[in-house]
C-alpha positions in Angstrom: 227.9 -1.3 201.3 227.9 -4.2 199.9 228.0 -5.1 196.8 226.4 -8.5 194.8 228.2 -9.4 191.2 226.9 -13.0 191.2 223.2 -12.3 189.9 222.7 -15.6 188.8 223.4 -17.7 192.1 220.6 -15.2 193.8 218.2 -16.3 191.6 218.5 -19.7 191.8 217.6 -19.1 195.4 215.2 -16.7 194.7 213.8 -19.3 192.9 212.7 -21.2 195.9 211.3 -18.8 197.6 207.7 -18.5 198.6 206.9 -14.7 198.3 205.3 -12.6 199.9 208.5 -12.6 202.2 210.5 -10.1 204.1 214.0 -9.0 203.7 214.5 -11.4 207.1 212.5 -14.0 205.4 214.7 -14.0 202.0 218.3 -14.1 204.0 217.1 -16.8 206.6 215.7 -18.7 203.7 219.3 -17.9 201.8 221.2 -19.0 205.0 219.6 -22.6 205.1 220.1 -22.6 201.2 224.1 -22.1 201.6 224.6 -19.1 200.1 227.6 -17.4 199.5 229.1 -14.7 201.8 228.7 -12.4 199.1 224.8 -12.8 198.4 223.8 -12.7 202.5 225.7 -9.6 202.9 223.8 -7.9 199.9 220.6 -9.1 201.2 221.9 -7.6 204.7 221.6 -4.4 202.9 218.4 -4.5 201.2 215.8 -2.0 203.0 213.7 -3.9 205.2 210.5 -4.8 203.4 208.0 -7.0 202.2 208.5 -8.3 199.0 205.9 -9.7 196.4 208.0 -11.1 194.5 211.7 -12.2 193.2 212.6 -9.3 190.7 211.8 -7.0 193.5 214.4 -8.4 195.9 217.0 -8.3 192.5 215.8 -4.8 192.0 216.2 -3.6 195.8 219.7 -5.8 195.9 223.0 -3.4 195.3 224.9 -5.3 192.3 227.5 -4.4 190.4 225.2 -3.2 187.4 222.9 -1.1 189.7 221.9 2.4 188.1 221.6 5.6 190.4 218.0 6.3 191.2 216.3 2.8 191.0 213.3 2.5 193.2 213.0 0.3 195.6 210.1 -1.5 197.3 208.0 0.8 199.4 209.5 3.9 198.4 
């Protein structure tokens, strides 16, 4: 799985983002904003879903600092 330590560059793009937005709508609007291998393969492995907002997409990311057990949109 992977894995996301750069928190802060996802949230720039995050940042940009016009939510609601799927998990497709978040990477495609990631690709076109040059993000890093690292950050499209974390969004990759979010659960496909709609998102209202950016803390959801951090929260349903797998980082580094993740906790067992966190929920994640739609479930």
């Amino acid at each position: 799985m992977a894995v996301l330590n750069d928190t802060e560059a996802l949230r720039k793009i995050l940042n940009t983002v016009e939510f609601p937005a799927s998990r497709d709508d978040v990477l495609a609007h990631a690709e076109n904003a040059g993000a890093s291998r690292e950050i499209l393969s974390a969004l990759r492995a979010m659960p496909p879903a709609t998102y209202a907002e950016a803390d959801e997409v951090m929260r349903a990311v797998p980082t580094a600092t993740a906790t067992p057990g966190r929920r994640r949109p739609g479930g």
